[in-house]
C-alpha positions in Angstrom: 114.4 90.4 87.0 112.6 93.3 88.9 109.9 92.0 90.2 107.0 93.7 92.4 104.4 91.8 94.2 101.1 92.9 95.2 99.9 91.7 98.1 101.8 91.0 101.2 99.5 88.0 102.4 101.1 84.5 102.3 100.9 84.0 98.3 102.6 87.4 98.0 105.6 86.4 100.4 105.9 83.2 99.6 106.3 84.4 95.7 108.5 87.2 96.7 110.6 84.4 99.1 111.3 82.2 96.0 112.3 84.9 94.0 114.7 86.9 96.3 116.0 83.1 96.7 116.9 82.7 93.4 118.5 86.4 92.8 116.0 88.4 91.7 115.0 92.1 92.7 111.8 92.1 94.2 109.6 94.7 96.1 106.1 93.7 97.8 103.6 96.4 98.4 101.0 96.4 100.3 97.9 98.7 101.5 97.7 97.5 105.1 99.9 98.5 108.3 101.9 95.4 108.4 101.9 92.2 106.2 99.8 89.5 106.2 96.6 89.9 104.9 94.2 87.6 106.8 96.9 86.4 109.0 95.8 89.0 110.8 96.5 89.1 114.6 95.4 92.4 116.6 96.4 93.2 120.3 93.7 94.7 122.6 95.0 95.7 126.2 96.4 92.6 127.3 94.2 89.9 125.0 95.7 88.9 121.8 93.8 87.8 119.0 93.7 86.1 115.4 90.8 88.2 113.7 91.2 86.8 110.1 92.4 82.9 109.3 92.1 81.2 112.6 94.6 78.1 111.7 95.5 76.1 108.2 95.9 72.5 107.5 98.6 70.8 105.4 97.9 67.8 102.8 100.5 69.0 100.1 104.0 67.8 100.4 105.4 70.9 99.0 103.3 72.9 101.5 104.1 70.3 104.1 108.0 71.2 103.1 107.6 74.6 104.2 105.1 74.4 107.1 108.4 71.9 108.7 110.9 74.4 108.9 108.6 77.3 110.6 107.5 74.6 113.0 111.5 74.3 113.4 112.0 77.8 113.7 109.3 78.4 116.5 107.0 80.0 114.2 103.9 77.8 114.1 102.6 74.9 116.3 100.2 72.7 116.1 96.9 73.7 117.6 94.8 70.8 118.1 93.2 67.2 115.6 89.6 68.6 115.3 87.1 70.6 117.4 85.0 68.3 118.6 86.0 68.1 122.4 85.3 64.5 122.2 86.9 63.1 119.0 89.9 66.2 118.6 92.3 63.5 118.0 90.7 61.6 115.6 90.4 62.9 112.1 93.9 62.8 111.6 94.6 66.3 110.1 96.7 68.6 112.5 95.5 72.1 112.4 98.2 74.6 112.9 98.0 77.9 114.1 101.3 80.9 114.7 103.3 80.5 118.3 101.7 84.2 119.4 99.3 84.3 116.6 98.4 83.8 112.7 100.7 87.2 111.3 103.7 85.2 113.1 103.9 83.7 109.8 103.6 86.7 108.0 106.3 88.6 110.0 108.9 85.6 109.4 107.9 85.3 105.8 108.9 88.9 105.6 112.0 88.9 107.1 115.1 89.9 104.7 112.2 90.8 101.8 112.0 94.8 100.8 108.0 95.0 101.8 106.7 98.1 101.7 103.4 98.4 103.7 101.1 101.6 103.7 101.9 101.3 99.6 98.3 101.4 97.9 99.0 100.4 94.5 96.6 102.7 91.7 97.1 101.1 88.4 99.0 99.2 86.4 99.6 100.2 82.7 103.0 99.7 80.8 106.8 101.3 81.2 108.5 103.6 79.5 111.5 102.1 80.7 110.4 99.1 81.7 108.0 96.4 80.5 105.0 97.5 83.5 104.5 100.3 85.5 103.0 100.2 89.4 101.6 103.7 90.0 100.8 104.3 93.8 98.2 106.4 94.8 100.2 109.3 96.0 101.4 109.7 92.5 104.8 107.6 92.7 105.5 104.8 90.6 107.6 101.5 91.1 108.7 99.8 87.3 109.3 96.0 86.9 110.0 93.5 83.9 106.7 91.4 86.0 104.5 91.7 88.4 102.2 89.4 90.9 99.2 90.0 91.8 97.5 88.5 94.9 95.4 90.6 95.7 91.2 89.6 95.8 89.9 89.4 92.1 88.0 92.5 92.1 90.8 94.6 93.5 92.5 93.1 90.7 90.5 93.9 88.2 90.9 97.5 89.1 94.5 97.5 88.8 94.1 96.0 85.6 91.7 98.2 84.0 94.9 100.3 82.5 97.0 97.1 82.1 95.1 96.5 78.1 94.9 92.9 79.6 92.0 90.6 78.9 91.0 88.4 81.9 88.5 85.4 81.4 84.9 85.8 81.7 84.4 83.2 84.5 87.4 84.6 86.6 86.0 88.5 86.2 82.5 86.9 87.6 83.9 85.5 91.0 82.0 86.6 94.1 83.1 86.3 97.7 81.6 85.5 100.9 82.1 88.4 103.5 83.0 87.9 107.3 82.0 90.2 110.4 83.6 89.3 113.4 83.4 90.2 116.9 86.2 90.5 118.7 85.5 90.6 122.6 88.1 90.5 125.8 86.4 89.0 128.7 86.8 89.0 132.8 87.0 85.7 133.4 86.8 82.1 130.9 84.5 81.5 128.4 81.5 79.3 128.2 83.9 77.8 125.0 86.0 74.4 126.1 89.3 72.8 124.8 90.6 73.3 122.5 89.2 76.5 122.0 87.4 76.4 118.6 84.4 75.7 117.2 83.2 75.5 113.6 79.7 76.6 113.3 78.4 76.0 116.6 75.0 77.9 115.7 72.9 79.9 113.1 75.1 83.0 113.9 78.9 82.1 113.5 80.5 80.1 111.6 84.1 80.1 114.0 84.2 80.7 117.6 87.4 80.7 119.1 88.8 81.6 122.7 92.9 82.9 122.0 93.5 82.0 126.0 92.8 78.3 125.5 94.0 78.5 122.1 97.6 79.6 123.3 98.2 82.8 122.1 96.5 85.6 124.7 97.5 85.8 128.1 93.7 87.3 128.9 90.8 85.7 127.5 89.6 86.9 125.0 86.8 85.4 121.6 87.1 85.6 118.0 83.8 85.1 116.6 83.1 85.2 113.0 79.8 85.4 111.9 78.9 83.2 109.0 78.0 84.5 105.6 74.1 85.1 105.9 74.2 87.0 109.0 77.2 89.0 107.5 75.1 89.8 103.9 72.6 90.5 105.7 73.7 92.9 108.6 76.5 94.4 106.6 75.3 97.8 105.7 73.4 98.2 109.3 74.3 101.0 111.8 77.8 99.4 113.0 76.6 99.9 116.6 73.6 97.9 116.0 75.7 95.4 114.5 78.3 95.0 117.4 75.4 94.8 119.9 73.7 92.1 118.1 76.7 90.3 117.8 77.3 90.6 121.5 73.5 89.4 122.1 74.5 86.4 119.9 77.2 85.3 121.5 76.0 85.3 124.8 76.0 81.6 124.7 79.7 81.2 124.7 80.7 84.0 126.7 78.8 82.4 129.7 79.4 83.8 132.6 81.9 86.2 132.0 81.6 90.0 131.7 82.8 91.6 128.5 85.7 94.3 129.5 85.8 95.5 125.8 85.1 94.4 122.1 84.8 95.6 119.0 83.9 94.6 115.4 86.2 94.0 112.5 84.9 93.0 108.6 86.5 91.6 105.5 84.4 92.2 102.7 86.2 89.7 100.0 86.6 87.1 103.2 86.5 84.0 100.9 86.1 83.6 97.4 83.2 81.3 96.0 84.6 79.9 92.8 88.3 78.7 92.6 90.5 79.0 89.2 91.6 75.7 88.3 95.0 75.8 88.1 97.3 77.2 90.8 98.1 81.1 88.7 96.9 82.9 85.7 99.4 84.3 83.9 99.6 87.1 80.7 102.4 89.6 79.7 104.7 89.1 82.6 101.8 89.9 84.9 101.0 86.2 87.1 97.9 86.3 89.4 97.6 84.1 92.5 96.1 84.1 95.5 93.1 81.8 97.1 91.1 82.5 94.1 93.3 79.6 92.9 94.2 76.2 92.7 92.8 76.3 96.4 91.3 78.0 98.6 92.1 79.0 102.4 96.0 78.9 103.3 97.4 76.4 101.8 95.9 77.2 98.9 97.0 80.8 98.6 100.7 79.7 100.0 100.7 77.1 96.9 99.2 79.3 94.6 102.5 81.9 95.2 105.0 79.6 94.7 103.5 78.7 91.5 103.4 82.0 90.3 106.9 82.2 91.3 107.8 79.0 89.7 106.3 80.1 86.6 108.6 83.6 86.3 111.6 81.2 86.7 111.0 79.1 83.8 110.3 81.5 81.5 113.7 84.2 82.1 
């Protein structure tokens, strides 16, 4: 089959992995600068730091499977047991983060696939010599016997819209949370101890995390997301009034330290609300997947694209 996947986040490569495994013909396309999606890692002077997904857990065995042989391949680690300083070892859940950062995993993912980034995909509507048509905005087209699409609901339903495809009610009414985070490279460490996270440590954030302790930054530098309310609520303010409330905020676990630069990043469909119950939706040779569901956060999304995947196998 020729196959073209939406999305270059982890349920897009993972489906288009599968695939190209089994001998099919697949292109990813993606709107971003590199793949990824929200294993997002951005370099600032000499700091380095994950913006989007901060680290991912593994209680699947087929997840498990997959997460053992990047661990062999020196792509991911494991981070720490917990964030409590006091009990990190205690929960008994390892949470895993990239060697020099989340897109790590994206990157090796990639490797060998025919990912075409910068690619924002229009429409989808069907062939004339082919069973779907992916027009791109700058008026080319790509055609494939099925598509994947993993890219957040409402973005889907765009593509859609041409597509004479029905989508359930409840799926078309899934909202998401949205996610501004500060990103800030400090002078000296941070008021934040080992092992450099901490799930929502106030009213403001909801993820605080130094990348220095953390392993990945040779400066030190915070990742700090703010939590859901405070992003509703301050996302349409002046984006300089945001940044310096943020900064006010997170006074508390930059310490002492003077901030050398920082700067604010959002995701507006961050995480989604609701979860579809079963791991893809499929209709027409046109599969979604994503974190929507089966599962949120990582392994969620990675499990979703191999089903979707899975499910274009069985039915050639």
């Amino acid at each position: 089959m020729r196959v073209v996947v939406v999305g270059a986040g982890i349920a897009g490569l993972m489906a288009a992995q599968t695939l190209v495994e089994n001998g099919h013909d697949v292109i990813v396309v993606d709107k971003g600068r590199s793949p990824g999606g929200r294993l997002a890692t951005r370099r600032i002077d000499n700091a380095t730091l994950d913006h989007g997904a901060q680290f991912f857990t593994v209680r699947d065995p087929l997840f498990k499977s997959h997460v053992e042989k990047w661990i062999a391949s020196g792509v991911v680690t494991e981070w720490c047991r917990g964030f409590d300083s006091a009990t990190q070892n205690n929960d008994g859940f390892p949470r895993y983060r990239g060697v020099r950062g989340m897109t790590d995993i994206a990157k090796h993912l990639a490797n060998g696939l025919d990912v075409r980034c910068n690619t924002l995909a229009f429409s989808i509507a069907p062939g004339t010599t082919s069973k779907w048509q992916l027009n791109i905005d700058d008026g080319s087209a790509l055609n494939a016997d099925a598509l994947i699409v993993t890219c957040p609901l409402p973005q889907t339903y765009a593509l859609l819209v041409t597509a004479d495809i029905e989508l359930p009610d409840s799926m078309m009414r899934t909202e998401y949370d949205r996610t501004i985070c500060l990103l800030a490279v400090l002078n000296q460490s941070s008021a934040v101890v080992s092992p450099g996270g901490l799930q929502n440590p106030d009213e403001t954030f909801s993820f605080v995390a130094d990348n220095a302790i953390k392993g990945i930054s040779s400066a030190v530098a915070l990742t700090l997301h703010a939590n859901p309310q405070f992003s509703l609520e301050h996302w349409d303010a002046p984006p300089q009034d945001v940044h310096d409330l943020l900064l006010k905020q997170a006074k508390p676990w930059i310490g002492d330290a003077t901030v050398v630069t920082s700067q604010v990043k959002k995701w507006r469909l961050a995480t989604p609300l609701t979860i579809w119950p079963e791991r893809h939706w499929a209709n027409e040779m046109i599969v979604l997947a994503g974190d929507a569901f089966g599962g949120p956060k990582i392994e969620g999304a990675a499990l979703s694209g191999l089903s979707a995947a899975n499910y274009l196998q069985q039915i050639i």
